[in-house]
gemmi code that builds the backbone of each chain (N, CA, C; Angstrom):
import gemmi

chains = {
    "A": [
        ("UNK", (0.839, -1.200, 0.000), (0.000, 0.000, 0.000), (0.874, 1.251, 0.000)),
        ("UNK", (0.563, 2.152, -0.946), (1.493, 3.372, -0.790), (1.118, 4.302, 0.404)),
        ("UNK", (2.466, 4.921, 0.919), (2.156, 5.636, 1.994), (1.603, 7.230, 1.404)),
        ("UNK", (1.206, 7.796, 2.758), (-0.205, 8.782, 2.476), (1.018, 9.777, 2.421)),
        ("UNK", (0.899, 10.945, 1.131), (1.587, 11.779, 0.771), (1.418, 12.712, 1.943)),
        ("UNK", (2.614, 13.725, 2.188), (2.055, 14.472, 3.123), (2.523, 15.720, 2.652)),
        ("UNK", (1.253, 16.371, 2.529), (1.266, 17.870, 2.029), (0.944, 19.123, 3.049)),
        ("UNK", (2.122, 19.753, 3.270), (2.101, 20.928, 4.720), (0.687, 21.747, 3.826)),
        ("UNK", (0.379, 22.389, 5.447), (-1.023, 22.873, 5.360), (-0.398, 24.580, 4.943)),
        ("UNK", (0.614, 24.934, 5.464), (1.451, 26.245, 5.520), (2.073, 26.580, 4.351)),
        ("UNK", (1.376, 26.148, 3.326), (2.693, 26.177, 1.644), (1.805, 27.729, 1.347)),
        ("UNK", (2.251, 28.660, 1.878), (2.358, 30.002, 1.647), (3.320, 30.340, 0.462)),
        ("UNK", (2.495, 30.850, -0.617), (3.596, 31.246, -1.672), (4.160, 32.695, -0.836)),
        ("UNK", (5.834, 32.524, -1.584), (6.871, 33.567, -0.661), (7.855, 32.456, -0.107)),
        ("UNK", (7.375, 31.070, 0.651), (8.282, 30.279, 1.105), (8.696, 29.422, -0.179)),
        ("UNK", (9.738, 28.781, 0.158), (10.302, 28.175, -0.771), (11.313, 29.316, -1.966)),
        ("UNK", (10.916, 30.219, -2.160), (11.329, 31.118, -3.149), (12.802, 30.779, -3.558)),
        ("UNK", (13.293, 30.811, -4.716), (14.655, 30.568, -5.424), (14.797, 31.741, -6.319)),
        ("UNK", (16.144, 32.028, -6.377), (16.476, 33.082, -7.190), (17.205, 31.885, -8.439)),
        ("UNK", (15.998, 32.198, -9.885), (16.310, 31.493, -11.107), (16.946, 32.659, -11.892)),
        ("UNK", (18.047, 32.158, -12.499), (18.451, 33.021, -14.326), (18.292, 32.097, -15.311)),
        ("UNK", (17.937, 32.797, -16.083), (17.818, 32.014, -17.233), (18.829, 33.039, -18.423)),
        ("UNK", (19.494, 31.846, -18.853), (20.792, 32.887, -19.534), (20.551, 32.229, -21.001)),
        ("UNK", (19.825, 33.475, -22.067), (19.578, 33.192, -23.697), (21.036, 33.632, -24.468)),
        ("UNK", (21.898, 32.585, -24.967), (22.431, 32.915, -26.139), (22.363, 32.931, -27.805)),
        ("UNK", (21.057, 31.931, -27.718), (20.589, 31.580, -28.839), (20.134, 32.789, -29.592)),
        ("UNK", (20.139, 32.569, -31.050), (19.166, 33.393, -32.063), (17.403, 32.853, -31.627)),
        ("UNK", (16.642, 33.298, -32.778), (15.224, 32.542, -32.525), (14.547, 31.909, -33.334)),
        ("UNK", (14.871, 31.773, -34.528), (14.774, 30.790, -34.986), (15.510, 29.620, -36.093)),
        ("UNK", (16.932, 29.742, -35.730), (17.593, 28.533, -36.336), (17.893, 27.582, -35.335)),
        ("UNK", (17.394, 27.244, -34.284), (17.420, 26.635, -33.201), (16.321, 26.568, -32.555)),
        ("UNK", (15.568, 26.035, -31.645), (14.741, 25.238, -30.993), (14.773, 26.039, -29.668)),
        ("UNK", (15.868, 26.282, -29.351), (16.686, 26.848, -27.788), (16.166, 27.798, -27.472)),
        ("UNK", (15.887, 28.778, -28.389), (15.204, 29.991, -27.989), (13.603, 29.826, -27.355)),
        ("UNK", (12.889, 29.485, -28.427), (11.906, 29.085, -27.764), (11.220, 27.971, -26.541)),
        ("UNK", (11.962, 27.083, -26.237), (11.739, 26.292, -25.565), (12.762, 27.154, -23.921)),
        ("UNK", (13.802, 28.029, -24.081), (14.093, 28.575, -22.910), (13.100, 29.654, -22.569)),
        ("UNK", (12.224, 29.923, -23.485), (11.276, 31.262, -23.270), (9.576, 29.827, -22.519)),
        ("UNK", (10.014, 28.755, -22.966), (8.865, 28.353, -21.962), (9.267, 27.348, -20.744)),
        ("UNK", (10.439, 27.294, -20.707), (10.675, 27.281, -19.051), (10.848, 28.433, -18.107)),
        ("UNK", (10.978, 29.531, -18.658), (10.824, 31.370, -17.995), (9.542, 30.831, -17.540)),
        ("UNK", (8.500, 30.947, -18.251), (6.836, 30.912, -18.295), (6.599, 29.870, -17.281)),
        ("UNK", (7.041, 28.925, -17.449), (6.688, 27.962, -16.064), (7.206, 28.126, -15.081)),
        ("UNK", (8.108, 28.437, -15.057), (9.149, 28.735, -13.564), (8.209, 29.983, -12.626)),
        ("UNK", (8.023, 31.271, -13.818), (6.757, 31.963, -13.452), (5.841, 32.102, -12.836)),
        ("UNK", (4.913, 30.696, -13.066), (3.563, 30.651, -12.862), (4.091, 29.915, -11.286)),
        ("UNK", (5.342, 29.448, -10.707), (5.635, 29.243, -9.924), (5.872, 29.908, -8.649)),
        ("UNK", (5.661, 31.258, -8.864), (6.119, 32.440, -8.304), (7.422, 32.527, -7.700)),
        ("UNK", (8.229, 32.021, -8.394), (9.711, 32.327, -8.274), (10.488, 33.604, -8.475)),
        ("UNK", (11.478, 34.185, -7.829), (12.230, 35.336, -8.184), (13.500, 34.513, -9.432)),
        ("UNK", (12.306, 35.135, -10.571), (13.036, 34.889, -11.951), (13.806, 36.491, -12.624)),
        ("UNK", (15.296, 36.236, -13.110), (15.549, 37.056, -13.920), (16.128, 36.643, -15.440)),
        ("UNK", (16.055, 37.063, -16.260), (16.283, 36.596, -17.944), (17.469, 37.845, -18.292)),
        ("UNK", (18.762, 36.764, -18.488), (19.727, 37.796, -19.558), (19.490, 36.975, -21.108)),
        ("UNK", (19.774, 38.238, -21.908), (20.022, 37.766, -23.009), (21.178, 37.910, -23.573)),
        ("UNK", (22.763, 37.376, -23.801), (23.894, 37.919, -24.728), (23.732, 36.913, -25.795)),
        ("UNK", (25.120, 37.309, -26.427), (25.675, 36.852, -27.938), (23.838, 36.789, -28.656)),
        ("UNK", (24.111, 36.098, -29.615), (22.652, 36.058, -30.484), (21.213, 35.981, -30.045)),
        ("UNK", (21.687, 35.541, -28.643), (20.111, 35.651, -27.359), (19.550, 36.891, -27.516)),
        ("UNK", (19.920, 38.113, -27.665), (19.962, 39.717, -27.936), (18.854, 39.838, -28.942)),
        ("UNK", (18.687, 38.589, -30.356), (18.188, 39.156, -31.435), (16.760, 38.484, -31.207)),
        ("UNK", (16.815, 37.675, -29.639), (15.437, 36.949, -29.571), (14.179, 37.854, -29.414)),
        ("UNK", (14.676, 39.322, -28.974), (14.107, 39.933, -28.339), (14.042, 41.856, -29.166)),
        ("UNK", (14.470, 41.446, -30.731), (14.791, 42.632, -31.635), (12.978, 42.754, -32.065)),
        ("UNK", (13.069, 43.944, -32.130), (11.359, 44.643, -32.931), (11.222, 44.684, -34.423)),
        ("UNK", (9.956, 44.015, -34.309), (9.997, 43.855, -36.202), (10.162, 42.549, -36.965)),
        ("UNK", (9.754, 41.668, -36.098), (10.103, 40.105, -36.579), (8.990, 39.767, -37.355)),
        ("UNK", (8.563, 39.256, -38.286), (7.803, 38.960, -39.121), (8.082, 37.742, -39.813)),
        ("UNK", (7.797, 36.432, -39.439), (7.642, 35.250, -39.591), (6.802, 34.661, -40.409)),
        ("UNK", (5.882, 35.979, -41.677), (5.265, 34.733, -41.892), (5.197, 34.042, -43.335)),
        ("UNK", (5.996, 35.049, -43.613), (7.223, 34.010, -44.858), (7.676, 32.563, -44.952)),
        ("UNK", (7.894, 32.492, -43.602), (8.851, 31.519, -43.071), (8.023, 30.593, -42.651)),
        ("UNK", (6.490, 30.447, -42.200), (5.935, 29.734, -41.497), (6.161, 29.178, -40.560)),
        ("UNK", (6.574, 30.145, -39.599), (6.612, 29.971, -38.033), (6.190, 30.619, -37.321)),
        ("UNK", (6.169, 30.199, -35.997), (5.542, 30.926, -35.276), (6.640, 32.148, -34.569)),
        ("UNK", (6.069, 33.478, -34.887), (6.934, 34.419, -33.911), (6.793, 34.785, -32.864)),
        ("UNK", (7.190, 34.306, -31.784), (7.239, 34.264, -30.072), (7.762, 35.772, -29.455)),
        ("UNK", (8.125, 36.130, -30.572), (8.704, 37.596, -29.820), (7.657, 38.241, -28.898)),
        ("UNK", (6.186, 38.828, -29.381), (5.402, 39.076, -28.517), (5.136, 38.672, -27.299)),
        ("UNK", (5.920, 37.035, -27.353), (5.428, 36.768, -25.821), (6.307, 36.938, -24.747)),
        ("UNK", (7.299, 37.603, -25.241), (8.469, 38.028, -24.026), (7.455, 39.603, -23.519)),
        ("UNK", (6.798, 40.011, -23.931), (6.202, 41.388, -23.310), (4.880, 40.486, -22.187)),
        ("UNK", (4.642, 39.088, -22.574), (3.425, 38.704, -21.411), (4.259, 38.286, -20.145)),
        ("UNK", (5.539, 38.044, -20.637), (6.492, 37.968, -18.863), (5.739, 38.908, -17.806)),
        ("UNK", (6.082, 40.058, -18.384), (4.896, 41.300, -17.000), (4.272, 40.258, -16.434)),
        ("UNK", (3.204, 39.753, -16.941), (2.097, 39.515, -16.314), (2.397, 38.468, -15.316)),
        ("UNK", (3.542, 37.927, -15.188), (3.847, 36.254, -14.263), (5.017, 37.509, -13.264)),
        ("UNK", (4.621, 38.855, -13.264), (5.406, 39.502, -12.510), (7.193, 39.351, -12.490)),
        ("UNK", (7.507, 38.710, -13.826), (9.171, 39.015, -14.667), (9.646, 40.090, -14.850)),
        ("UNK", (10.426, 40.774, -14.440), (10.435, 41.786, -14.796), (12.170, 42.080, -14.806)),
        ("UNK", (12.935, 41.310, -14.591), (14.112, 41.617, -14.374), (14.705, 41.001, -16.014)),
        ("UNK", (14.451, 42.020, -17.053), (15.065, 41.320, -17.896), (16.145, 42.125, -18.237)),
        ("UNK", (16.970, 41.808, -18.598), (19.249, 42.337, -19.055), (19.431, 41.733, -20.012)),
        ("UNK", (19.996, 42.648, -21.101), (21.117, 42.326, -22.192), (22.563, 42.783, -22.051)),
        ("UNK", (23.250, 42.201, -21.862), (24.479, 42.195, -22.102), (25.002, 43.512, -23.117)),
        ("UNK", (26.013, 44.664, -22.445), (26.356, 45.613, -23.002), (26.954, 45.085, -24.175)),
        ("UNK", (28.378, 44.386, -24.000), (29.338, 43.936, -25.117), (28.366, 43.115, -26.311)),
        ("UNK", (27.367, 42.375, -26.048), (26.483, 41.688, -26.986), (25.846, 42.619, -27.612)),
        ("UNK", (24.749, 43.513, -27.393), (24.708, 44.644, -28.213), (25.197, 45.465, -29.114)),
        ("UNK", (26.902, 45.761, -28.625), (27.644, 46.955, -29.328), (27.827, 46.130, -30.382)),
        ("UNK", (28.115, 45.192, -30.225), (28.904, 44.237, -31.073), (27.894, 44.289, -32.167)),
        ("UNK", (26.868, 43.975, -31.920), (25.965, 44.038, -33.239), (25.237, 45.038, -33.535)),
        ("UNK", (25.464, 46.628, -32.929), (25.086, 47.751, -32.987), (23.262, 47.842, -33.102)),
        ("UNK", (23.224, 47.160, -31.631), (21.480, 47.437, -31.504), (21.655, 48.097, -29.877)),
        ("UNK", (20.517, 48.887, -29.770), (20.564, 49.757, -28.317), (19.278, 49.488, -27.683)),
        ("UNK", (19.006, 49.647, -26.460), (18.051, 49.198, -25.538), (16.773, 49.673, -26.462)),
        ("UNK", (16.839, 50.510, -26.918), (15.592, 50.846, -27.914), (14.973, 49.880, -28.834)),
        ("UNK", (15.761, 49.205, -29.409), (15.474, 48.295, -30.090), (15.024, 47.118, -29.952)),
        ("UNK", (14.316, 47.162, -28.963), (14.158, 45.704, -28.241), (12.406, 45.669, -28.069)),
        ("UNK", (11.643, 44.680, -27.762), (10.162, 44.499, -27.653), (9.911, 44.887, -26.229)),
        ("UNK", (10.453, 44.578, -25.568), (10.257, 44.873, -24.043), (11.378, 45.558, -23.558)),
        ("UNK", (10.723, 46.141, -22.253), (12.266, 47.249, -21.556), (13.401, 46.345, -21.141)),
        ("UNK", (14.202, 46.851, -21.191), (15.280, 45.630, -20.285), (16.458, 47.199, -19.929)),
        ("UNK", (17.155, 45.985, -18.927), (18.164, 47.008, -18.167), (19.514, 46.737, -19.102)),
        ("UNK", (20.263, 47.141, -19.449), (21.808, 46.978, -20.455), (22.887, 46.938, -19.062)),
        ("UNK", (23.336, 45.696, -18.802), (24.550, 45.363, -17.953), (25.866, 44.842, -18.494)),
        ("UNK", (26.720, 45.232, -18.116), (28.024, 44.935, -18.571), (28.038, 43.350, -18.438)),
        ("UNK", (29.409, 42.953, -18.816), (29.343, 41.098, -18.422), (29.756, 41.203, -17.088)),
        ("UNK", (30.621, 42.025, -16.753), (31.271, 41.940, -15.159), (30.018, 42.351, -14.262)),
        ("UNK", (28.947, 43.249, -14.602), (28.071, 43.441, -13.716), (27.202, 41.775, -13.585)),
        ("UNK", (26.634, 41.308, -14.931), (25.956, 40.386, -15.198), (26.439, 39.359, -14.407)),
        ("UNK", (27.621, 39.029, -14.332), (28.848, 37.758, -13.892), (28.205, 37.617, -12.427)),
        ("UNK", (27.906, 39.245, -12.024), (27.677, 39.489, -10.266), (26.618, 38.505, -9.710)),
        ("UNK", (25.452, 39.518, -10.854), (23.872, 38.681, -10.776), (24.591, 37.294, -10.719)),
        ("UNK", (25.047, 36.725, -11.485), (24.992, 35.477, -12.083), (25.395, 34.387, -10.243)),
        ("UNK", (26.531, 35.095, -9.895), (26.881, 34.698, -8.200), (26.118, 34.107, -7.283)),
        ("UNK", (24.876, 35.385, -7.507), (24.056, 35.360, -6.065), (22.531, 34.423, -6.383)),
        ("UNK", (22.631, 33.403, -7.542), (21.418, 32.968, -7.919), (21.506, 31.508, -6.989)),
        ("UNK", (20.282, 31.346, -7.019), (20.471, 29.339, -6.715), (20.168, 28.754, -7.772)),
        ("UNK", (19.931, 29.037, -9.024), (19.754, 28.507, -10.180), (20.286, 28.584, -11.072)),
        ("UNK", (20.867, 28.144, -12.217), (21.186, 28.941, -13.194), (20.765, 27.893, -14.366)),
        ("UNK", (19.591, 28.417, -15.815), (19.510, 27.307, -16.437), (19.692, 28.620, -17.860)),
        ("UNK", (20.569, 27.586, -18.827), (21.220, 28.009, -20.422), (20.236, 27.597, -21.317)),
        ("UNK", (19.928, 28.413, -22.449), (18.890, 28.024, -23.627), (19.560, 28.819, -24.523)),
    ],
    "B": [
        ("UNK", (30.154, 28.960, -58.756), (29.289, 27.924, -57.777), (28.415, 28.693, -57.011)),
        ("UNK", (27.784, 28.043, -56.287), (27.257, 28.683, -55.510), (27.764, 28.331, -53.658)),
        ("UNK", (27.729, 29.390, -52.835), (28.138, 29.128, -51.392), (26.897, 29.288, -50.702)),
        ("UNK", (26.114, 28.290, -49.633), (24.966, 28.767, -48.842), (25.571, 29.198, -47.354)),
        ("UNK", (25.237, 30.213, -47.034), (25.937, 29.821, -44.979), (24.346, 30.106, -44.444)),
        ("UNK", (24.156, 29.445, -43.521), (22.773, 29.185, -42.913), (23.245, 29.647, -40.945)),
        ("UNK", (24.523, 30.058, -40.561), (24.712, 29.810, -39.306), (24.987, 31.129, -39.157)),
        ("UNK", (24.848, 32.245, -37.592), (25.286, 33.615, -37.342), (26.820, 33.469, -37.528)),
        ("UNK", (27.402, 35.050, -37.963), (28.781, 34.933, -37.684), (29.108, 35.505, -36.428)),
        ("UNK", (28.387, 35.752, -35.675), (28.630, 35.749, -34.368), (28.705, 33.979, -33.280)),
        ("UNK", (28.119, 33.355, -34.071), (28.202, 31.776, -33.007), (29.195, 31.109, -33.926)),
        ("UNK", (29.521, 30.986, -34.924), (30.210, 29.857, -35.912), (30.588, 30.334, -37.093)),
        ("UNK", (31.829, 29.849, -37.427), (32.727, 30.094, -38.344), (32.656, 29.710, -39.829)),
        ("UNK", (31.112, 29.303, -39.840), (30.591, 28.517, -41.310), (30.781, 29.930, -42.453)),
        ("UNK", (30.638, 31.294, -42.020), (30.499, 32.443, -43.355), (32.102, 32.723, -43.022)),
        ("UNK", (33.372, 33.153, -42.343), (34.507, 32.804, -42.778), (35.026, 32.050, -43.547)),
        ("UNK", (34.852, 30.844, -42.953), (35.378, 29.522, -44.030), (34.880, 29.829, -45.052)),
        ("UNK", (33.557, 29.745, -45.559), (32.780, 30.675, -47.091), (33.654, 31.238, -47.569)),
        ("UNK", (34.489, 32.181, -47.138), (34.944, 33.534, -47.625), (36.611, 33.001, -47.856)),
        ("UNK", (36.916, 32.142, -47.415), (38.529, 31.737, -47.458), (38.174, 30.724, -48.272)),
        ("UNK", (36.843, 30.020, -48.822), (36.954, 29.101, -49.963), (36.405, 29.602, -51.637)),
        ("UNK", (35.825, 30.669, -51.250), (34.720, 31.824, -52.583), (35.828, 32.091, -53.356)),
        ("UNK", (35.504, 31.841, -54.631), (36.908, 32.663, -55.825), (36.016, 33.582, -56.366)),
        ("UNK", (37.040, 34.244, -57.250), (36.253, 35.230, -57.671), (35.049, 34.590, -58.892)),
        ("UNK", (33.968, 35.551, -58.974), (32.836, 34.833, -59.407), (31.851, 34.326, -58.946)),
        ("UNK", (32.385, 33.622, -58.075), (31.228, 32.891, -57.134), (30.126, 33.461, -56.532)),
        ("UNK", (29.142, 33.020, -56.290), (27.749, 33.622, -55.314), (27.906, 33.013, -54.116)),
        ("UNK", (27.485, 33.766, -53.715), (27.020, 33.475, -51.760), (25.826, 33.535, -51.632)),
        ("UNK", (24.675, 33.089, -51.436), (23.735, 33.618, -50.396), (23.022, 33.034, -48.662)),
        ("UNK", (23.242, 33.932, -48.002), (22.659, 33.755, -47.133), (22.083, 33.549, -46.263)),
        ("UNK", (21.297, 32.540, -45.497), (19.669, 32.458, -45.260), (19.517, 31.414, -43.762)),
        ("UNK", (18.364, 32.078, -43.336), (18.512, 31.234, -42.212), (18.867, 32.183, -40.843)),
        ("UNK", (19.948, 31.831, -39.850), (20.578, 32.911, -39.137), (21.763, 33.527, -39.797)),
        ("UNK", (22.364, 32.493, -40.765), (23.322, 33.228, -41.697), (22.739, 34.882, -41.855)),
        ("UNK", (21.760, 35.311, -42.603), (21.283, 36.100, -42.260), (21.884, 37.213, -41.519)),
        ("UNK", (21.767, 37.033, -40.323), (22.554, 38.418, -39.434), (24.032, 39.053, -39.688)),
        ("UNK", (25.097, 38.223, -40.681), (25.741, 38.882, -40.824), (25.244, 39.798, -42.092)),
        ("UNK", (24.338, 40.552, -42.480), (24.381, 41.030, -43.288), (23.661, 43.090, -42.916)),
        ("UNK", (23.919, 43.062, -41.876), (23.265, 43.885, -41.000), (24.615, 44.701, -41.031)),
        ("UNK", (24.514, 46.414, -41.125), (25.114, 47.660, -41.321), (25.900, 47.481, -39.991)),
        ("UNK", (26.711, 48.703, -39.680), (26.910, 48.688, -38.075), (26.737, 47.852, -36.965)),
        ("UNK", (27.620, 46.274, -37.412), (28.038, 45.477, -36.413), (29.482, 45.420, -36.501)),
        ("UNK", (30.012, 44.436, -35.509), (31.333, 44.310, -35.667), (32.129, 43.400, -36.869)),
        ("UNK", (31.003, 42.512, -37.250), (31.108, 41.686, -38.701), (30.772, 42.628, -40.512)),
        ("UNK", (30.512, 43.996, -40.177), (30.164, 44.026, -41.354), (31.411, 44.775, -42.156)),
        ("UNK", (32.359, 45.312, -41.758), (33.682, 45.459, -42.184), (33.777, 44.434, -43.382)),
        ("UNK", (33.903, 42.793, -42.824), (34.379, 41.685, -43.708), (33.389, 41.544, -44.737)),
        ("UNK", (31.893, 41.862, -44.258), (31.096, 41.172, -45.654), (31.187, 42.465, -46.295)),
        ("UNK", (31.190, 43.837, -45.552), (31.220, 44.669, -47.471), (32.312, 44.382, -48.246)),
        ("UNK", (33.648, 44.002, -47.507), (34.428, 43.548, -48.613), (33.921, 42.053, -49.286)),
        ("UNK", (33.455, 41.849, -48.755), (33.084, 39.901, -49.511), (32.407, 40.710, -50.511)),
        ("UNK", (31.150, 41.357, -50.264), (29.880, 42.088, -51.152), (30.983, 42.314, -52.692)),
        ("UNK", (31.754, 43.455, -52.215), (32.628, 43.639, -53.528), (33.542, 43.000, -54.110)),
        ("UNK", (33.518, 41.699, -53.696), (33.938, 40.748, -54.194), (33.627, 39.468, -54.499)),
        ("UNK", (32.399, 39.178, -54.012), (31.580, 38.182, -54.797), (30.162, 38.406, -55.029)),
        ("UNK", (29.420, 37.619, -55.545), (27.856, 38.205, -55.721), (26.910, 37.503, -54.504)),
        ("UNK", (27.115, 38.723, -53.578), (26.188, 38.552, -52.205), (24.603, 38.237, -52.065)),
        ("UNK", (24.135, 37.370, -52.299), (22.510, 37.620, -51.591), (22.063, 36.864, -50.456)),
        ("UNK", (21.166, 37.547, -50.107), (20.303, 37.132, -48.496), (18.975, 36.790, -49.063)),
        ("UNK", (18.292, 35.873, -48.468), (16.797, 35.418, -48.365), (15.833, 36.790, -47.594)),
        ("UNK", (15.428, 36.947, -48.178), (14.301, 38.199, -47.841), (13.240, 37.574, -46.687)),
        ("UNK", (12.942, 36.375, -47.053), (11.775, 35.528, -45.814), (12.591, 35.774, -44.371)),
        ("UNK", (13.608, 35.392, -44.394), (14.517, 34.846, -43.263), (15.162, 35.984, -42.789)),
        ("UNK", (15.236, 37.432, -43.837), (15.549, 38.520, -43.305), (14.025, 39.303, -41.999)),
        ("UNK", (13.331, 39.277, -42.780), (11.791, 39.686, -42.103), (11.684, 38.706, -40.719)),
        ("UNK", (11.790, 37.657, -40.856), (11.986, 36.925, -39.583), (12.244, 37.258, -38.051)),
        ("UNK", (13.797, 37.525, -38.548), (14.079, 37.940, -37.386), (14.514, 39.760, -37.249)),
        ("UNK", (13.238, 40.422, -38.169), (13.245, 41.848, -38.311), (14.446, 42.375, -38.463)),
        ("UNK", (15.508, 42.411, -39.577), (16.247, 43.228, -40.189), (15.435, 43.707, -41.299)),
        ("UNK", (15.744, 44.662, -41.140), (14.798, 45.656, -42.454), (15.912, 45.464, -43.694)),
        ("UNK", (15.191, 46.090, -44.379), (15.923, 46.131, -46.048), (16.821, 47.438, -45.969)),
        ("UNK", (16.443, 48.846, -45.174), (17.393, 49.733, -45.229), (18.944, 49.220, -44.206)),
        ("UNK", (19.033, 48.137, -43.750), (19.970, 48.099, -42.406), (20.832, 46.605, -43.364)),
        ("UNK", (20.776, 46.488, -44.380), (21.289, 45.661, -45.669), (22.465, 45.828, -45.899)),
        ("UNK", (23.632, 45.788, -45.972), (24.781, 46.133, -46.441), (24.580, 46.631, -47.503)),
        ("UNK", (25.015, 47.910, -48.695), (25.225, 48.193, -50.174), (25.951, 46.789, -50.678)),
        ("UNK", (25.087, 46.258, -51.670), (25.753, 45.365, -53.041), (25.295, 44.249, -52.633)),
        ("UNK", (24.399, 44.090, -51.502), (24.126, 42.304, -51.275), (22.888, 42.351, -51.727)),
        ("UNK", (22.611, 41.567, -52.574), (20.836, 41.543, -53.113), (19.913, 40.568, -52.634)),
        ("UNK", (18.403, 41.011, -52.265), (17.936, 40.538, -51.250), (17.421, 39.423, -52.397)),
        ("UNK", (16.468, 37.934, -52.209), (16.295, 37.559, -52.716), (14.683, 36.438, -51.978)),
        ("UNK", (13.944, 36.037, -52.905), (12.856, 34.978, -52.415), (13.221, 33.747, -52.822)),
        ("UNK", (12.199, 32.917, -52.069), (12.809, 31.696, -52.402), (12.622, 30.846, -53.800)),
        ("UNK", (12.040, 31.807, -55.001), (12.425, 31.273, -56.045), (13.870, 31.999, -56.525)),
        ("UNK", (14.012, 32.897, -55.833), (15.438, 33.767, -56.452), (16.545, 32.249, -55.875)),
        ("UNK", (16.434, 31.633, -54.715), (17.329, 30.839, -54.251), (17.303, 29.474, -55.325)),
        ("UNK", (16.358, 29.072, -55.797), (16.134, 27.818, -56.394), (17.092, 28.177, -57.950)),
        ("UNK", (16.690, 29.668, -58.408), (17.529, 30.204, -59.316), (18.442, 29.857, -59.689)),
        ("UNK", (18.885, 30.749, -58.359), (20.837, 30.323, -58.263), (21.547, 29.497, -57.845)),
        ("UNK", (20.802, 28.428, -57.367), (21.242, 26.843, -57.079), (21.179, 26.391, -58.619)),
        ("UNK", (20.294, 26.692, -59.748), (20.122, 26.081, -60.593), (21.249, 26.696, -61.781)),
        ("UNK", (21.575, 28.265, -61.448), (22.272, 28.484, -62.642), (23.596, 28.633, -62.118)),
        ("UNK", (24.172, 27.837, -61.025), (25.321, 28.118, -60.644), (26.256, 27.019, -60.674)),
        ("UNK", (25.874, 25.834, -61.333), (26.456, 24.730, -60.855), (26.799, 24.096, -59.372)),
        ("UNK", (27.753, 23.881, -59.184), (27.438, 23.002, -57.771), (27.218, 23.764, -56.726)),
        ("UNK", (26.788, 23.249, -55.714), (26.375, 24.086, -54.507), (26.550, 23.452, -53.145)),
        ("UNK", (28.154, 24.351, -52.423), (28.387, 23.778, -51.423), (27.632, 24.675, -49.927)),
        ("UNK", (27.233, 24.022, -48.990), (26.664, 24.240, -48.258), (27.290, 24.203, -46.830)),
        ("UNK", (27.269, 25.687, -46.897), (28.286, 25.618, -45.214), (27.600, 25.307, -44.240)),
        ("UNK", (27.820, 24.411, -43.723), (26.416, 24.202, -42.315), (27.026, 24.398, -41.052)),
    ],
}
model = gemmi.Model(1)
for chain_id, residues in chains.items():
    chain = gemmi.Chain(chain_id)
    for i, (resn, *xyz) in enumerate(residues, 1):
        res = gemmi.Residue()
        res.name, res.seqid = resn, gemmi.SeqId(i, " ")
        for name, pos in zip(("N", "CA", "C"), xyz):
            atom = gemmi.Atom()
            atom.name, atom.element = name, gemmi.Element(name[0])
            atom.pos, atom.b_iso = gemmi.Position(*pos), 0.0
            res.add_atom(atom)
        chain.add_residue(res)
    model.add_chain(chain)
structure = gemmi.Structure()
structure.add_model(model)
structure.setup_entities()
């Protein structure tokens, strides 16, 4: 006979809390990576976790304005990095050196994000208990 | 011939190698994330305007819209192309090596 699961009566969301990153290097669509790291953000989310999202190297272009997919017949996910808000995400960073490099500026992006150096980013990166790559 | 690069030149070295195997004459195009090197004011576009003036550059227009590079943010001399322009120049170019 299996024993009786035991589920605390006190599971107050707030306890348990983990500090997740989720670190995008990918482009968005010659790879799989992009989108499938944009729906473990979304679940981790609905978890009420303290989630933050960097994006460097080609991760940067997951998140460029003006994507139009439907040439290509795919689906363009870009819009759904602006429904993060709503799962209360809000800590999203691109990488300074990833930007210059490909001469795009915080403007250019679908959603706000903060522009951190790698040495600042490296910091964040320290103080997480998580860290998952897409 | 024809050269395809399908990979960023920011992650992989597939549009270099292109460019250290292209003679003169040859076509390149594009497509895919290859694609992004073809964007004004990065740190890669130094090398492709010289490739541009030296071989016959094109990009996939589907795959440009994709991942929103506009047509003004194009390098001068690379010509944008659809995907019958690609079937084209696979067909009038003889062989066609494919950088993957």
């Amino acid at each position: 006979m299996a024993e009786p699961v035991d589920i605390p009566e006190d599971d107050e969301p707030g306890e348990d809390v983990k500090k997740f990153m989720f670190v995008n290097r990918r482009a968005p669509y010659g790879t799989i990576y992009a989108l499938e790291g944009l729906e473990m953000v979304l679940i981790t989310g609905a978890f009420d976790q303290d989630v933050s999202v960097v994006f460097m190297d080609d991760g940067v272009f997951q998140i460029v304005k003006g994507q139009d997919t439907k040439a290509v017949n795919m689906k363009n996910f870009s819009p759904t990095y602006r429904a993060l808000e709503g799962y209360d995400i809000d800590k999203l960073y691109v990488e300074r050196e990833s930007i210059e490099a490909r001469g795009l500026t915080a403007e250019d992006f679908v959603v706000p994000v903060k522009v951190l150096s790698a040495a600042e980013l490296a910091g964040l990166m320290a103080e997480q208990h998580v860290i998952i790559s897409a | 011939m024809l050269h395809t690069v399908n990979k960023s030149p920011f992650e992989r070295t597939a549009l270099a190698t292109c460019l250290r195997y292209a003679r003169e004459g040859d076509s390149i195009l594009l497509y895919e994330d290859g694609v992004y090197a073809v964007r004004k004011a990065q740190s890669t576009t130094a090398d492709v305007a010289a490739a541009a003036a030296k071989f016959k550059l094109f990009v996939l227009g589907p795959d440009l819209d994709a991942r929103g590079v506009r047509p003004d943010q194009v390098i001068d001399g690379i010509r944008i192309v659809d995907y019958g322009g690609f079937v084209d120049l696979a067909a009038e170019n003889g062989p066609v090596q494919a950088w993957l």
